[in-house]
Backbone bond lengths (Angstrom), bond angles and torsions (degrees), N, CA, C in turn:
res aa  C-N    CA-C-N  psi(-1)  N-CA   C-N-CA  omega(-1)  CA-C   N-CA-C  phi
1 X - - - 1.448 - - 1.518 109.28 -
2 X 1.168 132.06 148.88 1.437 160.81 -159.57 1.554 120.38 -143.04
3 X 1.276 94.38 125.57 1.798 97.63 174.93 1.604 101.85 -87.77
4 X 1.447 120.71 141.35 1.292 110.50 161.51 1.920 124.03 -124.49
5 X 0.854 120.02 135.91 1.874 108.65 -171.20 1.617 94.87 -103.84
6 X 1.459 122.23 127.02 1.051 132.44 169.92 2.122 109.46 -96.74
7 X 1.378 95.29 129.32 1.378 100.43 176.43 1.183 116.48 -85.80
8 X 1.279 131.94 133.23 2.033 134.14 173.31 1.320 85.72 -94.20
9 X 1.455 160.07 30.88 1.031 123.92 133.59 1.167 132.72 -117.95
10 X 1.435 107.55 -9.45 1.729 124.38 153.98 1.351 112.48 -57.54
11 X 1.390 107.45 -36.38 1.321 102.52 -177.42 1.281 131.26 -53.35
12 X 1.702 83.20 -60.31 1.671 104.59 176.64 1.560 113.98 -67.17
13 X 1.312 128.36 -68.39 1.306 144.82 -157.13 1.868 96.15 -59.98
14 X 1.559 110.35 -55.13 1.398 108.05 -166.39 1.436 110.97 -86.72
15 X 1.424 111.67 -20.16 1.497 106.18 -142.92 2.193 94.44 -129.96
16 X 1.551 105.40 2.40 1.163 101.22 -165.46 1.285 131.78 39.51
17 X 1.658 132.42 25.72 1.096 141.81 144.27 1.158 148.69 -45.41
18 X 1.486 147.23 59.38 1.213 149.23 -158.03 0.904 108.40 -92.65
19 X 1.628 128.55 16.22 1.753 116.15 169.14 1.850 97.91 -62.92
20 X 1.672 114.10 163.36 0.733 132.13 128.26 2.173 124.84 -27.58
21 X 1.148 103.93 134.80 1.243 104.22 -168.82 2.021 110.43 -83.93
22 X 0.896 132.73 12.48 1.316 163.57 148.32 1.624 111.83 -85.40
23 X 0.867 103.02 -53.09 2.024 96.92 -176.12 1.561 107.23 -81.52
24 X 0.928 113.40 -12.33 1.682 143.63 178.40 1.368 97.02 -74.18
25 X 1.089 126.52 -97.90 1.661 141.35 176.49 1.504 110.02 -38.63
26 X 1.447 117.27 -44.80 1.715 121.35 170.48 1.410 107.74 -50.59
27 X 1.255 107.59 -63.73 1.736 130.22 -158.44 1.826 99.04 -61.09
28 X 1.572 110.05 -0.02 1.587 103.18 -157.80 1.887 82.93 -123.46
29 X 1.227 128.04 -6.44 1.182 137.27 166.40 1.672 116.27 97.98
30 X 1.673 99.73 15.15 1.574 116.22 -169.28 1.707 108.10 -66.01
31 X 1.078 126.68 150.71 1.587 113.95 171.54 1.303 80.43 -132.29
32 X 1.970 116.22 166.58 1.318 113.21 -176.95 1.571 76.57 -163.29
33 X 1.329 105.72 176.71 1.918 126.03 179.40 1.430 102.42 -120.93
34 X 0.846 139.37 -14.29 1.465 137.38 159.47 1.736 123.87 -167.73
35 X 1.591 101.16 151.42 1.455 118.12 -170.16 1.679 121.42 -99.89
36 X 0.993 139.85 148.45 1.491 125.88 172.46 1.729 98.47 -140.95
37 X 1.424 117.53 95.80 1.588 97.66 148.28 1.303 141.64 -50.56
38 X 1.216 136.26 148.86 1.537 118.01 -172.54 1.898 87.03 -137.80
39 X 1.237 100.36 95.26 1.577 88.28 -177.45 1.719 116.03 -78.45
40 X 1.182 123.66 9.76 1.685 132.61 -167.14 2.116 82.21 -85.17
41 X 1.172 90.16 -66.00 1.535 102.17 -174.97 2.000 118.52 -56.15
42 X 1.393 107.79 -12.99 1.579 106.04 -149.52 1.553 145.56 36.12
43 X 1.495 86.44 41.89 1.822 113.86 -161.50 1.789 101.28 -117.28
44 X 1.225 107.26 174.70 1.141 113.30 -173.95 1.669 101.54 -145.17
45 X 1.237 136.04 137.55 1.681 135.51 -170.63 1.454 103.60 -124.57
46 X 0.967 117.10 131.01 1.822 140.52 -175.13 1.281 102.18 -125.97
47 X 1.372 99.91 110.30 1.891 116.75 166.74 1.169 111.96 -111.30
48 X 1.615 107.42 132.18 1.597 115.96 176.59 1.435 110.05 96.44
49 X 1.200 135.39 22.27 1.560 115.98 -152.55 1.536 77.38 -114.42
50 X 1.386 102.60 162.52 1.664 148.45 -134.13 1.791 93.47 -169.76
51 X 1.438 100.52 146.17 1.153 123.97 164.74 1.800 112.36 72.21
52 X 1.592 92.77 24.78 1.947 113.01 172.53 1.648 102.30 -53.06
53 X 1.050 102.44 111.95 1.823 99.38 148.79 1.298 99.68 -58.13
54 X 1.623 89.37 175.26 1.539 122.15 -172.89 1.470 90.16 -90.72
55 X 1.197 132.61 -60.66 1.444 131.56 -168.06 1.558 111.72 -100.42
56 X 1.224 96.83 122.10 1.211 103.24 -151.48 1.736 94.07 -104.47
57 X 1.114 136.21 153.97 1.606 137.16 167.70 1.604 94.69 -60.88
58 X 1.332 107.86 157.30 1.526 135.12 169.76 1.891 96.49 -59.86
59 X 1.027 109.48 -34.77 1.533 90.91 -164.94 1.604 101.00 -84.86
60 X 1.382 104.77 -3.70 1.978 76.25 -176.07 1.525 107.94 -142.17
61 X 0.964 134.86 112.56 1.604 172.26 18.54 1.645 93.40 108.85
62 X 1.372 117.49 115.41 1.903 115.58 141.17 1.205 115.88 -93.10
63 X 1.115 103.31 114.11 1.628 112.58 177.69 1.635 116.70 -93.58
64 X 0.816 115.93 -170.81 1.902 128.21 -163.51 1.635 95.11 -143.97
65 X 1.389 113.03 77.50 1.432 100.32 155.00 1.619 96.38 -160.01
66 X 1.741 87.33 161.10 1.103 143.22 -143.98 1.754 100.67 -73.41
67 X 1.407 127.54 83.80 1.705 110.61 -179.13 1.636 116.62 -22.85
68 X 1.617 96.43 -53.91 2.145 104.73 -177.62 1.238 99.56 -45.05
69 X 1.187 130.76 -44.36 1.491 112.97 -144.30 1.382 111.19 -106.30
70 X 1.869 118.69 16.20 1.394 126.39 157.76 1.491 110.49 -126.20
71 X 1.377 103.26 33.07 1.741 101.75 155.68 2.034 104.72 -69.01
72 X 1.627 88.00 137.06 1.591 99.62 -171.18 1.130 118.74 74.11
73 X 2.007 122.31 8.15 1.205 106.72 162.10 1.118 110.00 -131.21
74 X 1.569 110.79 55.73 1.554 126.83 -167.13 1.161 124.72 104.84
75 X 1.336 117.95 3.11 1.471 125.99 -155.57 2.151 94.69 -129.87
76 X 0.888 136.59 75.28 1.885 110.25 161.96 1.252 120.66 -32.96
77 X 1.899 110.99 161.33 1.431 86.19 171.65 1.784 108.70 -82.47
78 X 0.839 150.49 27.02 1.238 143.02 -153.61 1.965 86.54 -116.77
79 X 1.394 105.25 -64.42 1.613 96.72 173.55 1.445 125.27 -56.17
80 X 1.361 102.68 -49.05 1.949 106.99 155.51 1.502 103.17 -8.26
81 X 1.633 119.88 -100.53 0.669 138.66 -93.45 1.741 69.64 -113.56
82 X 0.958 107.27 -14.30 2.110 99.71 -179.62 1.779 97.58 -89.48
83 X 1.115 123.64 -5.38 1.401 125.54 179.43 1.363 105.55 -93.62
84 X 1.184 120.23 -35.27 1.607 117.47 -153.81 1.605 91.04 -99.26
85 X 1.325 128.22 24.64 1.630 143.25 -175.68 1.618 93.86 -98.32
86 X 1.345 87.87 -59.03 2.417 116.32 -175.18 1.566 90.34 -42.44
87 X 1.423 118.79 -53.18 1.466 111.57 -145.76 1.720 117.42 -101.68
88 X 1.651 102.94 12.24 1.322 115.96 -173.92 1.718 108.93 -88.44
């Protein structure tokens, strides 16, 4: 499993994308166990997702982080800590 952060402005600006960042990740065959908008950023965060292509669009990024260490930045600790279960 893989976290992935989708950008709304790669999307839009580079990639003329105005889907929704969910119909985006669906439409690409991604499944995930939970979502976090982060509207400061204009990004969108996918935990747990399965079924990543190899080539991924410019707008969306697998990142390497840590559920613990974004409690309060979209994350509770209660979901934290049910994510970092997925990735053991």
């Amino acid at each position: 499993m893989v976290t992935l952060r989708y950008c709304y402005l790669t999307a839009g600006f580079k990639l003329n994308d105005n889907r929704h960042a969910c119909a985006a990740v669906k439409d690409l065959g991604i499944t995930y166990k939970h979502s976090v908008g982060q509207s400061i950023s204009d990004s969108f965060e996918f935990w747990g997702c399965e079924n990543v292509p190899d080539n991924l669009p410019e707008s969306i990024e697998v990142v390497d982080w840590d559920p613990m260490e974004r409690i309060g930045l979209g994350l509770s600790k209660e979901k934290a800590v049910e994510l970092s279960r997925l990735y053991k």
